[in-house]
RORODO-942800 format. One record per residue: residue in three letters; x, y, z of N, C-alpha, C, O in turn. Coordinates in steps of 0.1 Angstrom, whole numbers, plus 5000, padded with zeros to 4 digits. Each point is the difference from the previous one (the first is absolute). Layout:
N
<'ala' <X Y Z> <X Y Z> <X Y Z> <X Y Z>>
...
# end
This chain:
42
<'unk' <1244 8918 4480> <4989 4995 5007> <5005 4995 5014> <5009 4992 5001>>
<'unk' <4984 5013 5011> <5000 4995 5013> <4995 4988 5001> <4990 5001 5007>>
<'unk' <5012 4988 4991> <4995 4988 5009> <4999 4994 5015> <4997 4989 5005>>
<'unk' <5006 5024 5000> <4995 5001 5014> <4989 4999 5006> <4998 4995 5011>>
<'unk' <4994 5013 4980> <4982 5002 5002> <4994 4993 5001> <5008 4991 5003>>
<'unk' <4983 5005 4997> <4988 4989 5000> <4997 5000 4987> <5003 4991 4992>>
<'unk' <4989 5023 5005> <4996 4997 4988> <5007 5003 4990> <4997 4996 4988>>
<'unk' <5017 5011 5014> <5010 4997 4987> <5002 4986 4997> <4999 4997 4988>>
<'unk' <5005 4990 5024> <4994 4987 5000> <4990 4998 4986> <5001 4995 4989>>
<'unk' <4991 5012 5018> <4980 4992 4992> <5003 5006 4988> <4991 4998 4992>>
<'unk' <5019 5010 5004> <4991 5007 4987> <5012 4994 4989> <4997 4999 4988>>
<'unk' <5020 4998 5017> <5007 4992 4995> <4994 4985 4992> <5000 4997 4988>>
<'unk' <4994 4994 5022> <4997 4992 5000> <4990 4999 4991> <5001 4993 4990>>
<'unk' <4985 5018 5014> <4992 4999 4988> <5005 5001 4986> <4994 4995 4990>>
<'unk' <5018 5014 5010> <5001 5005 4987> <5011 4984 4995> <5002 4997 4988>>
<'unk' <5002 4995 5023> <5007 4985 4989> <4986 4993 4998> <4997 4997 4988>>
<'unk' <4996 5002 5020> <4986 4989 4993> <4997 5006 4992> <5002 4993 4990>>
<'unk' <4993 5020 5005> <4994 5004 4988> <5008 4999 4991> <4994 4996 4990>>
<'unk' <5022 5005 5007> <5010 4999 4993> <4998 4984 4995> <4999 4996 4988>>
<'unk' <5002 4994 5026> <4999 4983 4994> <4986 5000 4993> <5002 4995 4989>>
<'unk' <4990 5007 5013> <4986 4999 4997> <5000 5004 4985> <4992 4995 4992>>
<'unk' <5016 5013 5005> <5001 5005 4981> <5009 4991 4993> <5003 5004 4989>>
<'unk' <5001 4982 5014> <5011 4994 4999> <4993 4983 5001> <4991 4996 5008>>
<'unk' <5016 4996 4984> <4996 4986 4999> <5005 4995 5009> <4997 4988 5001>>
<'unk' <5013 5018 5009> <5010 4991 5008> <5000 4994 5014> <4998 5010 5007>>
<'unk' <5002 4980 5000> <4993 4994 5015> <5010 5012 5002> <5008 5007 4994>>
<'unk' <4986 4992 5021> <5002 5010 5011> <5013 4995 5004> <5007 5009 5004>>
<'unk' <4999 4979 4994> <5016 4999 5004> <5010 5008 4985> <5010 5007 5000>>
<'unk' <4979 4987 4990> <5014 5004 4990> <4995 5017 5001> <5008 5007 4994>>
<'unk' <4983 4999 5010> <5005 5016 5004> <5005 5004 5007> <5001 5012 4998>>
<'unk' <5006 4983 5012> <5001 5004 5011> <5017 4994 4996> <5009 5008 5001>>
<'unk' <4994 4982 4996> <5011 4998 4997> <5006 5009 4988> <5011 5005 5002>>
<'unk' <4983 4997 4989> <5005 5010 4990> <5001 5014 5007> <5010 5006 4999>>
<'unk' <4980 4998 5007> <5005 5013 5008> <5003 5002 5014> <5000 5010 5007>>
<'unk' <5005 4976 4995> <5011 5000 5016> <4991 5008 5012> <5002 5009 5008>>
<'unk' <4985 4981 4989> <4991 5003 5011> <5000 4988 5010> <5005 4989 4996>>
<'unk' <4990 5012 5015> <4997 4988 5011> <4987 4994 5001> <4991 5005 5007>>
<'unk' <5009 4982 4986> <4987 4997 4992> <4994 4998 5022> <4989 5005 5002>>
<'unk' <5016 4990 5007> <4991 5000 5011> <4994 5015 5001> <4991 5001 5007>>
<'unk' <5013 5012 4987> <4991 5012 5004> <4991 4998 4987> <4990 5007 5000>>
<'unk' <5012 4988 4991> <4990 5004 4984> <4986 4996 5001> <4990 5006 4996>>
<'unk' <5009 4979 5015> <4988 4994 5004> <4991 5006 5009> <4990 4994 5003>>
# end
């Protein structure tokens, strides 16, 4: 995947909220378990 794009961006992204969103876990402990940057998850 290119994350160069814009919407390769938007469509990454969508696809972690929909991922956290199937999951009991705050938006830090997702983003910490999958070595995301909780300032872009918000």
């Amino acid at each position: 995947m290119n994350l160069d794009n814009i919407s390769d961006l938007e469509s990454f992204w969508a696809e972690q909220i929909k991922s956290w969103q199937s999951t009991d876990l705050t938006q830090r402990a997702y983003c910490q378990k999958n070595a995301l940057p909780i300032h872009r998850f918000n």
